[in-house]
N, C-alpha and C positions, 0 to 999 in steps of 0.2 A: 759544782756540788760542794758540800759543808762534808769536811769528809766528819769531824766531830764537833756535832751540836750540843750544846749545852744538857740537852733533854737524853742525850745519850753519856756524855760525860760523865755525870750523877750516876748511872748507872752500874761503871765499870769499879768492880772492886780496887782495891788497890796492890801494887805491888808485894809481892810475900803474903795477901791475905790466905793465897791458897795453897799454900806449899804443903800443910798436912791432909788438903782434900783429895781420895783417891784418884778422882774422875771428875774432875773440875768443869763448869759454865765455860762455855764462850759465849759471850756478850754481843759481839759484831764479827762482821765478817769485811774487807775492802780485799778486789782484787785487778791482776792487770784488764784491761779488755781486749788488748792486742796481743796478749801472752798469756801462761799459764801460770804466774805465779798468784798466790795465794795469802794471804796475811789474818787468821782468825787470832782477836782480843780474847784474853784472858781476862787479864790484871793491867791495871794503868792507871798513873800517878803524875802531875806534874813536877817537873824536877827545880831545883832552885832560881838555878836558870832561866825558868820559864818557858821547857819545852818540855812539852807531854811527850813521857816515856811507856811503852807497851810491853808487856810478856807475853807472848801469846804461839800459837803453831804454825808453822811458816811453811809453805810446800813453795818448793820453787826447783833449783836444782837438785834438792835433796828435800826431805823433810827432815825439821827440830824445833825442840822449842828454842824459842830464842827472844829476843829484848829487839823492839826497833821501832823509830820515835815518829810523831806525826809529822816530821820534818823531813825523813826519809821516805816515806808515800807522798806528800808533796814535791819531792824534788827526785825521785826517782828516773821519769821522762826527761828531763832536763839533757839538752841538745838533742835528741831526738825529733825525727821529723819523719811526715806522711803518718802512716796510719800507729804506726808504732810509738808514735807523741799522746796517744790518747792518754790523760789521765789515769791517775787510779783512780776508781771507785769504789764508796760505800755502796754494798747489796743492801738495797733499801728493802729486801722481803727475806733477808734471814730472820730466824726467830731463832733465838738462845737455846743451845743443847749442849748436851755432856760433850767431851774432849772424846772419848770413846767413839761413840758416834760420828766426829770427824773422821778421828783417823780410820775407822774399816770403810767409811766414803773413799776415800785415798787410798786404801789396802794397805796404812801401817802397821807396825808392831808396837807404837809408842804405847 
């Protein structure tokens, strides 16, 4: 799976675009399939580098927002084996909603 196609790339705001919006888009959603962690896009930008960096709400051991690059969903499973190797995936049937919305899915405070 493509975790970021071009046709979705385009789409993501960029870094800092949303810092004065009260209750910001999430754009996409990738998560484990063998675990519960969770990664919903924000904002994202490619960095000099040449590795696309993310902002976005992360449930995992805790939830926050936080920053984390498509390099780290690529290589997250790495050494892992049996069912727990599965990839991340992009949810190819999220549809774009308020960050609100997330978190009372999740029963945050954010």
């Amino acid at each position: 799976m493509e975790l970021l196609p071009k046709k979705l790339k385009i789409k993501i705001p960029p870094i800092g675009s949303q810092d004065q919006v009260f209750d910001p888009m999430i754009i996409c959603k990738y998560f484990d399939p063998a675990g519960s962690w969770v990664w919903y896009v924000m904002e994202g930008e490619e960095r000099g580098d040449g590795t696309f960096e993310f902002f976005g709400f992360v449930v995992g051991e805790s939830q926050e927002l936080g920053y984390f690059t498509l390099r780290d969903l690529e290589t997250a499973k790495t050494g892992l084996t049996g069912l727990r190797a599965l990839p991340i995936e992009r949810d190819l049937y999220f549809t774009p909603c308020k960050l609100s919305k997330i978190t009372r899915f999740h029963g945050s405070k954010k």
